[in-house]
C-alpha positions as a Markdown table, in Angstrom:
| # | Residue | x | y | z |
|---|---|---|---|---|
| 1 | Unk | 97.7 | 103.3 | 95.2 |
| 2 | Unk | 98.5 | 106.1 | 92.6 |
| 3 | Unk | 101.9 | 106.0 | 90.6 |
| 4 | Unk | 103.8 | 108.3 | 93.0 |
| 5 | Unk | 106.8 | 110.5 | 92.0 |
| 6 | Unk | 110.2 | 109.5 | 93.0 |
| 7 | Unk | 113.0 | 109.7 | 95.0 |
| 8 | Unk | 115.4 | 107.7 | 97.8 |
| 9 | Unk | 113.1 | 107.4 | 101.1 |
| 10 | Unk | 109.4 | 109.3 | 99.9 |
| 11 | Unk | 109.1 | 106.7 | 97.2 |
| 12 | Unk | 109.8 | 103.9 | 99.1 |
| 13 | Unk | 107.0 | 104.8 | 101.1 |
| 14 | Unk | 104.9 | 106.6 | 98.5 |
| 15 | Unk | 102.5 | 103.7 | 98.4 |
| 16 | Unk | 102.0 | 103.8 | 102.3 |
| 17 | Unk | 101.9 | 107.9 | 102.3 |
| 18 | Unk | 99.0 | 107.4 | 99.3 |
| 19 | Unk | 97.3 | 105.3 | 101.7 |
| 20 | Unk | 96.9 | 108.2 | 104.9 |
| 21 | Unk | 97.5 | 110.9 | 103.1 |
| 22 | Unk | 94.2 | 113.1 | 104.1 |
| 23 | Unk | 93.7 | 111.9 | 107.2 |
| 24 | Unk | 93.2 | 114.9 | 109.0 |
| 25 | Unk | 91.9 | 118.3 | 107.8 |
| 26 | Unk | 90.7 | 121.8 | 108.5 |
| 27 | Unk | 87.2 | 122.2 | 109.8 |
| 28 | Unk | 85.1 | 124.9 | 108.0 |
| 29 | Unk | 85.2 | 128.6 | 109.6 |
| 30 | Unk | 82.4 | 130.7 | 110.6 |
| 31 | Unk | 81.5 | 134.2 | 108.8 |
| 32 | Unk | 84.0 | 137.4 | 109.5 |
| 33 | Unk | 82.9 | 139.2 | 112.3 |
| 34 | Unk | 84.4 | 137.3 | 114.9 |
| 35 | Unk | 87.6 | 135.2 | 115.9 |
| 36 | Unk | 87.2 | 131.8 | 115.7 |
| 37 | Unk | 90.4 | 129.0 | 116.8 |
| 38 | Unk | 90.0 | 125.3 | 115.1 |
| 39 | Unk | 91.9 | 122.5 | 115.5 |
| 40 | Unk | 91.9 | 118.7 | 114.8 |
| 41 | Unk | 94.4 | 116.0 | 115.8 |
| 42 | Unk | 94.7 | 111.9 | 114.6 |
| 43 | Unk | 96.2 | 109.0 | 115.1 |
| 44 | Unk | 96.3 | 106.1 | 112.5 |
| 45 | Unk | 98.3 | 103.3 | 112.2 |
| 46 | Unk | 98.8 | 101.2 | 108.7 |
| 47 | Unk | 99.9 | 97.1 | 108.2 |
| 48 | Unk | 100.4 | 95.1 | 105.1 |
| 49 | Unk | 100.3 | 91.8 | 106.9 |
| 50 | Unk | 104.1 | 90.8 | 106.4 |
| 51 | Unk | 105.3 | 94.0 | 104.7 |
| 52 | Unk | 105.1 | 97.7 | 105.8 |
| 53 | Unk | 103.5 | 98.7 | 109.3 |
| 54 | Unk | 103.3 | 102.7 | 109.4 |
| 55 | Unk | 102.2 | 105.0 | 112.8 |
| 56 | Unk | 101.3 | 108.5 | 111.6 |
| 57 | Unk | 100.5 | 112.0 | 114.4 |
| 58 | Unk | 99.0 | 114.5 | 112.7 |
| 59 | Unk | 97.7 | 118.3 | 114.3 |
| 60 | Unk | 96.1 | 120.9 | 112.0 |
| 61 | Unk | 94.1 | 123.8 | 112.7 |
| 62 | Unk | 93.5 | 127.5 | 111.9 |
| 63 | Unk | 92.4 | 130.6 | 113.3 |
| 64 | Unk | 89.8 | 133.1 | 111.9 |
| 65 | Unk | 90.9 | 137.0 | 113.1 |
| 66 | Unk | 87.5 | 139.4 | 113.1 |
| 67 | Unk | 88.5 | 141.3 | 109.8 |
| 68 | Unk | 88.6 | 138.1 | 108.0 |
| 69 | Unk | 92.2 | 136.9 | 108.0 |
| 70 | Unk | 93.1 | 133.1 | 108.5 |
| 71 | Unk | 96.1 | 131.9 | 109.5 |
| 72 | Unk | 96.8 | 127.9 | 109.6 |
| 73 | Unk | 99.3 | 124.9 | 110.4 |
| 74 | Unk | 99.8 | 121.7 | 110.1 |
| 75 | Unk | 102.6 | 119.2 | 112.0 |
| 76 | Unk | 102.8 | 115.9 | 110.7 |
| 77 | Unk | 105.0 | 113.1 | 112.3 |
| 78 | Unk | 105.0 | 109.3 | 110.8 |
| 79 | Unk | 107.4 | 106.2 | 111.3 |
| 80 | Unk | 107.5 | 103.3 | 109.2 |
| 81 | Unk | 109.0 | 100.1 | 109.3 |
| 82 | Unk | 109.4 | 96.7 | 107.5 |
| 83 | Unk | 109.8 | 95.1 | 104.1 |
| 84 | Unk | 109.1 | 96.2 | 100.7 |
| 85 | Unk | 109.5 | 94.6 | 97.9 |
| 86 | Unk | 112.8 | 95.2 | 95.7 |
| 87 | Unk | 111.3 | 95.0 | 92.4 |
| 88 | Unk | 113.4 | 91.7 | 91.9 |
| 89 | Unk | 111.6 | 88.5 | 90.6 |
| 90 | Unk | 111.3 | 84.8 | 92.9 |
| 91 | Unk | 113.6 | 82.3 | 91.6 |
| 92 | Unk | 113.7 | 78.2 | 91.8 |
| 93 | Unk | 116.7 | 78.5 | 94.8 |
| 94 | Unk | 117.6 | 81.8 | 97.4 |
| 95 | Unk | 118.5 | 84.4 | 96.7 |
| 96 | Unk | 121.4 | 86.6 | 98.1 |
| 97 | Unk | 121.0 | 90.7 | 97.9 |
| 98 | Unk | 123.0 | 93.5 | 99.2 |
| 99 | Unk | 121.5 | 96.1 | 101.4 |
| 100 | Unk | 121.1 | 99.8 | 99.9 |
| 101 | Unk | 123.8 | 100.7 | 102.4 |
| 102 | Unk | 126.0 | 98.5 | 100.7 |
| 103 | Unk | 126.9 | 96.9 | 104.3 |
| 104 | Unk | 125.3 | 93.6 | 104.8 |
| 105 | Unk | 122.9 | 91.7 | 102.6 |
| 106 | Unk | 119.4 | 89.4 | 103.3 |
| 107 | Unk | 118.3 | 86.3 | 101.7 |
| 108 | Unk | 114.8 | 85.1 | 100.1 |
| 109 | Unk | 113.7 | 81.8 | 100.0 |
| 110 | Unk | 113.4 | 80.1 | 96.5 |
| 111 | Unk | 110.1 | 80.7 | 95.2 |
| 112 | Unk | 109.3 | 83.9 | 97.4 |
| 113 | Unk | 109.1 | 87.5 | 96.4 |
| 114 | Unk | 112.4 | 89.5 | 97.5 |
| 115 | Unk | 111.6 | 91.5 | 100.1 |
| 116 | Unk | 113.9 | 94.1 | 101.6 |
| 117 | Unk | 113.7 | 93.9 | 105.1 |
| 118 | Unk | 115.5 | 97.3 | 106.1 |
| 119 | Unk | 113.1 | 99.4 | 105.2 |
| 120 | Unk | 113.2 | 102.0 | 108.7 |
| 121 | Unk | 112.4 | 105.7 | 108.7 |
| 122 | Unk | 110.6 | 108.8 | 110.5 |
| 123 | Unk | 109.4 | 111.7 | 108.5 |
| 124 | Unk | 108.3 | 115.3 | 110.0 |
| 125 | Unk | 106.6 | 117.7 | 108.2 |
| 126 | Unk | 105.5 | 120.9 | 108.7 |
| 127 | Unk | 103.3 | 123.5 | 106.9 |
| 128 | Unk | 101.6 | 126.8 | 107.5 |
| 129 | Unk | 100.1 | 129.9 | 105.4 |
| 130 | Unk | 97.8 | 132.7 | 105.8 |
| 131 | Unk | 94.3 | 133.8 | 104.0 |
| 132 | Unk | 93.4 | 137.4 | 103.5 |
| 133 | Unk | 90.4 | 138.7 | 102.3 |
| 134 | Unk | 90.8 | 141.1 | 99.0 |
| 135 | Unk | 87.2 | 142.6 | 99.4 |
| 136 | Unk | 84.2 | 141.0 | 99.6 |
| 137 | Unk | 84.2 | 138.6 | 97.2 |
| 138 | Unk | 88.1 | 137.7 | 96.4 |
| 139 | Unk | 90.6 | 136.0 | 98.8 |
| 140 | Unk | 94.6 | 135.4 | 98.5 |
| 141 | Unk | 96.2 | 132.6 | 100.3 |
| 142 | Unk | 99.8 | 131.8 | 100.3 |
| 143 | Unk | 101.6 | 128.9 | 102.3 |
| 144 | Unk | 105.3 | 127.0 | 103.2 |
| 145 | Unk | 105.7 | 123.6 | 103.9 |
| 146 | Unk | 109.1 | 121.8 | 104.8 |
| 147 | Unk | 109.6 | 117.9 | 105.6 |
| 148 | Unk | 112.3 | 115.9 | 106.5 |
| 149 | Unk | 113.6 | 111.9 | 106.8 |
| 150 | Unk | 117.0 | 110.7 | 106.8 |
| 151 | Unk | 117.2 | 110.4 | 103.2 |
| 152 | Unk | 114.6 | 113.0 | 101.6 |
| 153 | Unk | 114.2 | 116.6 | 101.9 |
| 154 | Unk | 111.4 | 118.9 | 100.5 |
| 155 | Unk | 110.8 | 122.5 | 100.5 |
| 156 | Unk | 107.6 | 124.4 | 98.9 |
| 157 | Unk | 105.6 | 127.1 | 98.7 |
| 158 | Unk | 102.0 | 127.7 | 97.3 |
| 159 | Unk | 99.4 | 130.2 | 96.7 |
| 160 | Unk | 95.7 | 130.0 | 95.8 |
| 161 | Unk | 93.5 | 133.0 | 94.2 |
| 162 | Unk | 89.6 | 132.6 | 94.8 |
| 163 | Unk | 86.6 | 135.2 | 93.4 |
| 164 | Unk | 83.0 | 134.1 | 94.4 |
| 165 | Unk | 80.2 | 135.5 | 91.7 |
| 166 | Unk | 76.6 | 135.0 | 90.8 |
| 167 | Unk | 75.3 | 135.9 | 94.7 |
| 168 | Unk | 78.5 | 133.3 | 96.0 |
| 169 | Unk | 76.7 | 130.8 | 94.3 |
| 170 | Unk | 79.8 | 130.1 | 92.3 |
| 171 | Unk | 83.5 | 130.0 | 93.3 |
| 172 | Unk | 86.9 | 130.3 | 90.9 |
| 173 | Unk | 89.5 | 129.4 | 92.1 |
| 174 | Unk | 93.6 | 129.5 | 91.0 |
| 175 | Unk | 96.2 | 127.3 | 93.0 |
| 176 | Unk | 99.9 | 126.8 | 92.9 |
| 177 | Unk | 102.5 | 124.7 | 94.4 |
| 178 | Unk | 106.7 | 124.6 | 93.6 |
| 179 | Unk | 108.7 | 122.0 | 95.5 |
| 180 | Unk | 112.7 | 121.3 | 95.8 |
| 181 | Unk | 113.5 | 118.0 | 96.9 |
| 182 | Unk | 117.2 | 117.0 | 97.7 |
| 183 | Unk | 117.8 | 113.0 | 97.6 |
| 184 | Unk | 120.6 | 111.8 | 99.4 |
| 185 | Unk | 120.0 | 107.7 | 99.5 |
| 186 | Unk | 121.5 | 105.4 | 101.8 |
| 187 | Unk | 124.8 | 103.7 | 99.9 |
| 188 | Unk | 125.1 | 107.0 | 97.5 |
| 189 | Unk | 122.7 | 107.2 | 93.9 |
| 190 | Unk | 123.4 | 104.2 | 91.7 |
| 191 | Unk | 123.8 | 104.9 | 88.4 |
| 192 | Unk | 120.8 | 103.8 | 86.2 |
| 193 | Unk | 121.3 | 100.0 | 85.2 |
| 194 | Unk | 124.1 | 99.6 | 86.9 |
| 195 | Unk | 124.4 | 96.1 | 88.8 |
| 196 | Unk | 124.3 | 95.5 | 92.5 |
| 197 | Unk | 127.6 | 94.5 | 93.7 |
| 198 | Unk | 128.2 | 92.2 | 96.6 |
| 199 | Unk | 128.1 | 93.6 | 100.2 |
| 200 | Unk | 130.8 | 95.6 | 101.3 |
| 201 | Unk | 131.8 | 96.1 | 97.4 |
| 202 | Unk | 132.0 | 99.5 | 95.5 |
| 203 | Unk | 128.9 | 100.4 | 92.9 |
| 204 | Unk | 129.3 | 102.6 | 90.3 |
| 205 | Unk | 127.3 | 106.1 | 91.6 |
| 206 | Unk | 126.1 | 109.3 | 90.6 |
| 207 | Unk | 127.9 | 111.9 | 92.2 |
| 208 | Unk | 126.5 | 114.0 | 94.7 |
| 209 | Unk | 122.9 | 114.1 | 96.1 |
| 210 | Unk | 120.3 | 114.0 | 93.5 |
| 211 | Unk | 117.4 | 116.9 | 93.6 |
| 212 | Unk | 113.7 | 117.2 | 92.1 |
| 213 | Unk | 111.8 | 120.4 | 91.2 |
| 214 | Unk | 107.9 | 120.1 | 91.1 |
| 215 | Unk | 105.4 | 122.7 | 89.9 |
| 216 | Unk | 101.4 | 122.3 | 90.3 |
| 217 | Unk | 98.9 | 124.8 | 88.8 |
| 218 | Unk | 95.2 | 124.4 | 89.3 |
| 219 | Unk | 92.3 | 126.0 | 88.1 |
| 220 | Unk | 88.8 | 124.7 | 90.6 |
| 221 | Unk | 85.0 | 125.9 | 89.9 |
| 222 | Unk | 82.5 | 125.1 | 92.3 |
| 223 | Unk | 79.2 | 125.7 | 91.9 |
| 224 | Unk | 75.9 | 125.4 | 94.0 |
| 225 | Unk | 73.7 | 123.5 | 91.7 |
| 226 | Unk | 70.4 | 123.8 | 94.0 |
| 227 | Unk | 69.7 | 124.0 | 97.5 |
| 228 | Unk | 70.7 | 120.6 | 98.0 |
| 229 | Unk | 73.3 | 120.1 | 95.6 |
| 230 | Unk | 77.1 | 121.3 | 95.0 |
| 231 | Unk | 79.4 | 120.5 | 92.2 |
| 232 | Unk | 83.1 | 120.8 | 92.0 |
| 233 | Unk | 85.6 | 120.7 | 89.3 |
| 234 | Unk | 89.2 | 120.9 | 89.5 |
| 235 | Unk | 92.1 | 120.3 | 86.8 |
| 236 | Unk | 95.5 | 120.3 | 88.1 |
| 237 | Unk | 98.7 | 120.4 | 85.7 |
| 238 | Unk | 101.9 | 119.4 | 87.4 |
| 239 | Unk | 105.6 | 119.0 | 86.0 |
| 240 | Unk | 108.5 | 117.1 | 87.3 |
| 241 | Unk | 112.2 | 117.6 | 86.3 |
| 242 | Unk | 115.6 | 116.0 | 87.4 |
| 243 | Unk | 116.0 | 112.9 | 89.5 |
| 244 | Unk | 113.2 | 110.4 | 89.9 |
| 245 | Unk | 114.3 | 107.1 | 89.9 |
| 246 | Unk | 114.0 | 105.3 | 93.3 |
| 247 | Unk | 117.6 | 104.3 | 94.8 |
| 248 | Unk | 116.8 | 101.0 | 96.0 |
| 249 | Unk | 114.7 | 99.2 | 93.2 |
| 250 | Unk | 116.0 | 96.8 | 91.2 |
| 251 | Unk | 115.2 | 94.4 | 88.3 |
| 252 | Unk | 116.0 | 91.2 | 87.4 |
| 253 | Unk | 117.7 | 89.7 | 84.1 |
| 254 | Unk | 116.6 | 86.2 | 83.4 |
| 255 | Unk | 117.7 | 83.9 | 81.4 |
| 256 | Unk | 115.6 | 81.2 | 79.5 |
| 257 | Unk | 114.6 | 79.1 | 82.4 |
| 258 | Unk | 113.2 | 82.1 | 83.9 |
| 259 | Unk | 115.8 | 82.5 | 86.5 |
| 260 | Unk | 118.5 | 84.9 | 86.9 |
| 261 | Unk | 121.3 | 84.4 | 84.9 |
| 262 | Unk | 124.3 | 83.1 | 85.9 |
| 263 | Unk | 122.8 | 80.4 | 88.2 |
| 264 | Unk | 123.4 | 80.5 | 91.7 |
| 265 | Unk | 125.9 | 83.5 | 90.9 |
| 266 | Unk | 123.5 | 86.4 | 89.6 |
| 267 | Unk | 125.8 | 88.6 | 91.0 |
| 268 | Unk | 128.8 | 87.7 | 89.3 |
| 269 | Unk | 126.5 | 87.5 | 85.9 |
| 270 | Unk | 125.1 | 91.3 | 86.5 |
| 271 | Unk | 121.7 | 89.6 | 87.1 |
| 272 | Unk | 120.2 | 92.4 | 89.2 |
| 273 | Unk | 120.4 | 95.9 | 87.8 |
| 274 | Unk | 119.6 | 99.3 | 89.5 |
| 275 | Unk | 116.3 | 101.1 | 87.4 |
| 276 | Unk | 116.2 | 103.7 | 85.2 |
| 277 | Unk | 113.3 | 106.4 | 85.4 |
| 278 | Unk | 113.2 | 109.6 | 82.9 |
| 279 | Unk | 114.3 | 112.9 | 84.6 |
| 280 | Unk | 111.4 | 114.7 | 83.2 |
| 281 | Unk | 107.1 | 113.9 | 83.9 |
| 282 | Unk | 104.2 | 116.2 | 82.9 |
| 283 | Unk | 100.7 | 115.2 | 84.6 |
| 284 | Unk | 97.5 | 116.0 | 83.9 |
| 285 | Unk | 94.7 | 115.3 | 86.2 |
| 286 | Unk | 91.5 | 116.4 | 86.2 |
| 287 | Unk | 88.7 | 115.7 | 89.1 |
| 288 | Unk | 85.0 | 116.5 | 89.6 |
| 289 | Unk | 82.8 | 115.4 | 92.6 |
| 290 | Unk | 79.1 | 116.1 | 93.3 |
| 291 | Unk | 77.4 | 116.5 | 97.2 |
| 292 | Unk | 74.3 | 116.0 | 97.6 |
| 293 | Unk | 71.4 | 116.2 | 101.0 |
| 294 | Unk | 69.3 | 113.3 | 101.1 |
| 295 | Unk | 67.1 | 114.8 | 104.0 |
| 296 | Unk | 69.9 | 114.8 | 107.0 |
| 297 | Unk | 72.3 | 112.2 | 105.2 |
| 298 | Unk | 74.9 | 113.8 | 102.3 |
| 299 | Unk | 76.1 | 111.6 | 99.3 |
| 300 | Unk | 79.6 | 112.1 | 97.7 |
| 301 | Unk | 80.8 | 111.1 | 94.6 |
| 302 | Unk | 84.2 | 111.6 | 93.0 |
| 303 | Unk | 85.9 | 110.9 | 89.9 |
| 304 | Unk | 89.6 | 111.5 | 89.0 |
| 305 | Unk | 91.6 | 110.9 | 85.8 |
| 306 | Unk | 94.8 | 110.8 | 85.9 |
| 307 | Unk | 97.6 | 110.9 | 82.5 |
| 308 | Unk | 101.1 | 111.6 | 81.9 |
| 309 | Unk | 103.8 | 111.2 | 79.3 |
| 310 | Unk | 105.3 | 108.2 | 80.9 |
| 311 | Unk | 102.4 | 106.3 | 80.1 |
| 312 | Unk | 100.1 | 106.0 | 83.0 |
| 313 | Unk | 96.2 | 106.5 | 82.9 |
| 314 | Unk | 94.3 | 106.1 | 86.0 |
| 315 | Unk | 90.3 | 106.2 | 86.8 |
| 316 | Unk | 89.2 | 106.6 | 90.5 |
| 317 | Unk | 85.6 | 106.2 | 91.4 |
| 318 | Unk | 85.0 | 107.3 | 95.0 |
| 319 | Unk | 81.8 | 107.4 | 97.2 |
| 320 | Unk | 80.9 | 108.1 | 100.1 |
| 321 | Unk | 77.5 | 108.7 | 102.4 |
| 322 | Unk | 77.1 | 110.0 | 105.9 |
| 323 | Unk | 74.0 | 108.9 | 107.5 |
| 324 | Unk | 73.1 | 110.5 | 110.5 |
| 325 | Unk | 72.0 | 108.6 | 113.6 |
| 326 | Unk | 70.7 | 111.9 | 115.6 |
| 327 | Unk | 72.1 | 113.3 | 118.5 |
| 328 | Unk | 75.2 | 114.7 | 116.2 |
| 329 | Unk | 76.1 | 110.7 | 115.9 |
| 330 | Unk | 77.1 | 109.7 | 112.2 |
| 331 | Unk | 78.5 | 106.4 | 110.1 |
| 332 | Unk | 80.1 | 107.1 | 106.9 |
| 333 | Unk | 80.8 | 104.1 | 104.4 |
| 334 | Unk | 83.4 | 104.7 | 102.1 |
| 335 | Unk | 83.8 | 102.4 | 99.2 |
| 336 | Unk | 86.8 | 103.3 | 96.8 |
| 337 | Unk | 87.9 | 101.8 | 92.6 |
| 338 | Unk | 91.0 | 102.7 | 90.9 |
| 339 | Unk | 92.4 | 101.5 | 87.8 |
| 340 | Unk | 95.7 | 102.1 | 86.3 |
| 341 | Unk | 97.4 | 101.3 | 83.3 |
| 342 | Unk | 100.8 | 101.0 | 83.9 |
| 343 | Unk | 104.3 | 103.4 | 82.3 |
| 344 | Unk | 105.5 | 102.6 | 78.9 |
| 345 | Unk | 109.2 | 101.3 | 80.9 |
| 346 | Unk | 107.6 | 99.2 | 83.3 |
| 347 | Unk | 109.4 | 95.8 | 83.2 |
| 348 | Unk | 108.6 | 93.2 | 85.7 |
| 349 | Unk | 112.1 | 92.0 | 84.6 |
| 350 | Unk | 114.4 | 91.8 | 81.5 |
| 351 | Unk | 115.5 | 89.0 | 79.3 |
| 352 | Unk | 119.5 | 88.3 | 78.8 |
| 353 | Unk | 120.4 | 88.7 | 75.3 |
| 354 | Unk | 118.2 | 91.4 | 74.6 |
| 355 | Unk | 119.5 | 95.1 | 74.0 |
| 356 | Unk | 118.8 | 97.3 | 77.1 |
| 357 | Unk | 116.1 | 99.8 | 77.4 |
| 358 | Unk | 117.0 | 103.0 | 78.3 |
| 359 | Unk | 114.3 | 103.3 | 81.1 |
| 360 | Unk | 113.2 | 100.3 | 83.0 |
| 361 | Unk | 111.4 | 99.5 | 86.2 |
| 362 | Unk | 109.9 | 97.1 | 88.0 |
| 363 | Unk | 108.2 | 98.7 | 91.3 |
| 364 | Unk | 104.6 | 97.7 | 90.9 |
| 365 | Unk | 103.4 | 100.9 | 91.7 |
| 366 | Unk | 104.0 | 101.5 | 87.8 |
| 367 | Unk | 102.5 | 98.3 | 87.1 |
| 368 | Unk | 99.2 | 97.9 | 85.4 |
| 369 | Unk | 96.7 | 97.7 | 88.3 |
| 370 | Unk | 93.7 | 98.3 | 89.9 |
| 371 | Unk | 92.6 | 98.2 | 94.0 |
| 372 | Unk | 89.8 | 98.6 | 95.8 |
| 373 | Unk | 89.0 | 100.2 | 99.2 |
| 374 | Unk | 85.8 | 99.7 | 101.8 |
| 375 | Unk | 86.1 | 101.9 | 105.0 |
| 376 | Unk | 83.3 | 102.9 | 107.8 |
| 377 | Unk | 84.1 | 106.2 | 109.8 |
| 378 | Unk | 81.9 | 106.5 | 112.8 |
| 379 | Unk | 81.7 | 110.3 | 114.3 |
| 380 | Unk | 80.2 | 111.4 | 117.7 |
| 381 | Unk | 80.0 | 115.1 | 119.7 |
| 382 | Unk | 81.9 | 114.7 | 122.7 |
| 383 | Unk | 81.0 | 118.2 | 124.3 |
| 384 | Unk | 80.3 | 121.9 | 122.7 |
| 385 | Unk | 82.4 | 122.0 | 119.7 |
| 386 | Unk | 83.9 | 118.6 | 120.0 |
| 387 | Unk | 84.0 | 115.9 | 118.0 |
| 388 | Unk | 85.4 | 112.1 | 118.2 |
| 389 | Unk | 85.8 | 110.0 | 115.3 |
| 390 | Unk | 86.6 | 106.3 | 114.4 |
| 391 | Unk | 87.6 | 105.1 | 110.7 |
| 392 | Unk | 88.0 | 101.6 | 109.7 |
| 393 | Unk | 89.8 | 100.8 | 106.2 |
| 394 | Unk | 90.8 | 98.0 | 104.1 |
| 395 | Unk | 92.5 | 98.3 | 100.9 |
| 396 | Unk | 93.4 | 96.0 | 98.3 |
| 397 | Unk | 95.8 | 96.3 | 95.5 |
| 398 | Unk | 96.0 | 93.6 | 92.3 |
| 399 | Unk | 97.8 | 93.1 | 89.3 |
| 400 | Unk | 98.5 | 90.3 | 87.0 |
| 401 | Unk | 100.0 | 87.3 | 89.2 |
| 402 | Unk | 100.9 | 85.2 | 86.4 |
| 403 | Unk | 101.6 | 86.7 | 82.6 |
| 404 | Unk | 100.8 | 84.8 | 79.7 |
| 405 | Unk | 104.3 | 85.7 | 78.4 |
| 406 | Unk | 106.0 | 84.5 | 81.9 |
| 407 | Unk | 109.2 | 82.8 | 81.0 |
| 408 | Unk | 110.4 | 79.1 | 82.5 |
| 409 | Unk | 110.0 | 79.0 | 85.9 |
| 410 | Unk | 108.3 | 82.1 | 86.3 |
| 411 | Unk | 105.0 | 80.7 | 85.2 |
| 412 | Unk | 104.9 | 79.2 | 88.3 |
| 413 | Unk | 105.6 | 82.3 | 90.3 |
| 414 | Unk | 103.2 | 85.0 | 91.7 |
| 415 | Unk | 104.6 | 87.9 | 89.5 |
| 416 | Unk | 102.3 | 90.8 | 91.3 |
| 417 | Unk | 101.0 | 89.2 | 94.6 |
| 418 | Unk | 98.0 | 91.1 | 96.1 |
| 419 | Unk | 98.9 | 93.8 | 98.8 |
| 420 | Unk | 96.2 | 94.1 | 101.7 |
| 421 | Unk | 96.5 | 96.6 | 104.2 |
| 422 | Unk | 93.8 | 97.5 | 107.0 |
| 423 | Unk | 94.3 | 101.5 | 108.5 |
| 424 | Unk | 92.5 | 102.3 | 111.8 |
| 425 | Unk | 92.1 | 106.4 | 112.9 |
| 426 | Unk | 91.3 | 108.1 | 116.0 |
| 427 | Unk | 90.8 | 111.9 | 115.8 |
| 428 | Unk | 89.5 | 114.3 | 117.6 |
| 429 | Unk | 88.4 | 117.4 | 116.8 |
| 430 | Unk | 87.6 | 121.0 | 118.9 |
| 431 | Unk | 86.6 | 124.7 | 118.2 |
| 432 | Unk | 86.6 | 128.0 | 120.0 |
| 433 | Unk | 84.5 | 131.1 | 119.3 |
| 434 | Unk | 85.9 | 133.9 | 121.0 |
């Protein structure tokens, strides 16, 4: 799972959204000349075994007019549930924690990774947009989206600007996206470093809700290498600004047993302090992936670099190929490698004595990393212009369990325990000529 951006409820779930993002899209659309009405539902549920379970609803489609024009939706509905980790580290006895609200707390057992159990939320998200043709070869799109939880809200709008040359057998392509995000966590915004306070306690906050502003531009090529082959190439700048820390993450300060100091009162010491994330993040990514016939079968492969100034670097290798069975029947394996070097802040905790940073975090998803994904989608025709689909997934995601430089007890501790998850999908898919 990609370092996400942050924010109150989307970045507690980022990792979980990273994992179904995509799992539904459009369908491709016949020539102009006549109308044409696509659509494609799924269903997919998500489980870390002990963690975060996820169900997710998803309807797209589009429909082609007869001089050309597309207009398309999307309605996207997920619920999620369980425990994710609080960034803090195990210790030797429990440990007590207050809840984001502020109104109730949970304990871990000594040696176990802190887990906070009250992780509950719904999202619903809706987009739309419409594609006109500017001549033969050019076409202008431009799109809204809106989604809401109980914590997280996010606006956008985006355009894209495509001219096909050299007989179509090339495609340019220019893409934009601009977000506004308004935070508004559960217990207020803690101010960065801050300690956690006993339940029912006051916390030193930010005032009012927090917000985020994103812009994306993209430039794409794509280009038919052969008659078999087609290449695409995308680089993708993005820039965040304002509030990005996530609400509920915390780290720990240890002291030289490795435990947090102050003893059995880590509270009363300031043991467990709120993290601190710049407000600003450029990104640079920059993605190329080649298809290819094999006969009736088509080969995919995909790789994606990722950078930004707060230190990450990521490499995802990606392949896929669909062999066909005959009779419109398919498998697709999917096999999946990323690797991430983690943000210059990342801290998987701090040590008493020494000076504060003045960024720290501890949510893995910074983390140096890498994780690895196997999947198998099986696809069927269920009647004219229907299609079924299964897709089985399991991911894995790794770090370094035990640091050299672990401190006391903490040697003995798993410092970055491996997340599974498995994802199953059901979709179906229809079209309509008219």
């Amino acid at each position: 799972m990609a370092a996400t951006d942050g924010g109150a409820g989307r970045y507690r779930q980022a990792g979980v959204r990273t994992a179904i993002v995509g799992a539904c899209g459009l369908l491709g659309l016949g020539g102009s000349g006549a109308e044409a009405t696509e659509v494609r539902t799924a269903i997919l549920g998500y489980t870390e075994p002990d963690r975060v379970s996820a169900f997710e609803a998803i309807i797209d489609g589009n429909h082609q007019f007869s001089d050309g024009k597309i207009v398309n939706f999307r309605l996207v509905y997920d619920a999620l549930t369980g425990a994710s980790a609080s960034g803090a580290t195990p210790a030797s006895y429990a440990q007590t924690f207050t809840r984001p609200s502020g109104e109730g707390s949970y304990v871990t057992a000594p040696g176990e990774t802190p887990l906070d159990d009250t992780f509950r939320d719904t999202r619903v998200a809706v987009s739309g947009g419409l594609n006109l043709p500017l001549g033969r070869l050019s076409r202008l799109g431009f799109g809204l989206y809106g989604s809401g939880e109980h914590d997280y809200t996010s606006l956008g709008a985006n355009f894209n600007l495509t001219r096909d040359l050299n007989q179509k057998n090339t495609t340019l392509a220019l893409r934009g996206a601009f977000f506004h995000d308004s935070i508004s966590p559960e217990g207020g915004r803690p101010v960065p470093l801050s300690p956690m306070r006993p339940a029912y306690t006051p916390k030193a906050r930010l005032a009012g809700d927090g917000t985020k502003g994103v812009m994306d531009l993209g430039l794409g090529l794509t280009q038919v290498l052969d008659r078999k082959t087609v290449l695409h190439l995308n680089y993708t700048f993005s820039h965040v600004t304002d509030y990005q820390s996530d609400p509920y993450k915390i780290l720990t300060v240890v002291d030289a047993s490795g435990d947090p100091r102050g003893g059995t009162d880590p509270m009363g010491a300031d043991a467990f302090l709120f993290e601190s994330r710049p407000d600003a993040r450029t990104k640079h990514v920059l993605f190329g992936r080649v298809a290819r016939h094999l006969g009736e079968d088509v080969v995919q492969f995909s790789y994606r670099y990722f950078t930004d100034d707060w230190g990450i670097a990521s490499h995802t290798l990606d392949l896929t190929y669909r062999w066909e069975l005959g009779g419109g029947k398919y498998l697709k394996p999917h096999v999946r490698y990323y690797d991430q070097a983690g943000a210059d802040f990342y801290r998987r905790y701090l040590v008493d004595g020494e000076a504060l940073p003045e960024h720290a975090s501890a949510d893995y998803r910074l983390g140096d990393m890498h994780a690895l994904t196997y999947g198998l989608t099986y696809g069927r025709p269920v009647g004219v212009g229907q299609e079924l689909t299964v897709r089985l997934e399991y991911y894995a995601q790794m770090g370094e369990s035990h640091p050299a430089d672990a401190i006391g007890v903490l040697k003995d501790y798993d410092l970055f325990p491996t997340v599974d998850a498995f994802i199953v999908q059901v979709g179906y898919s229809f079209g309509l000529l008219e």
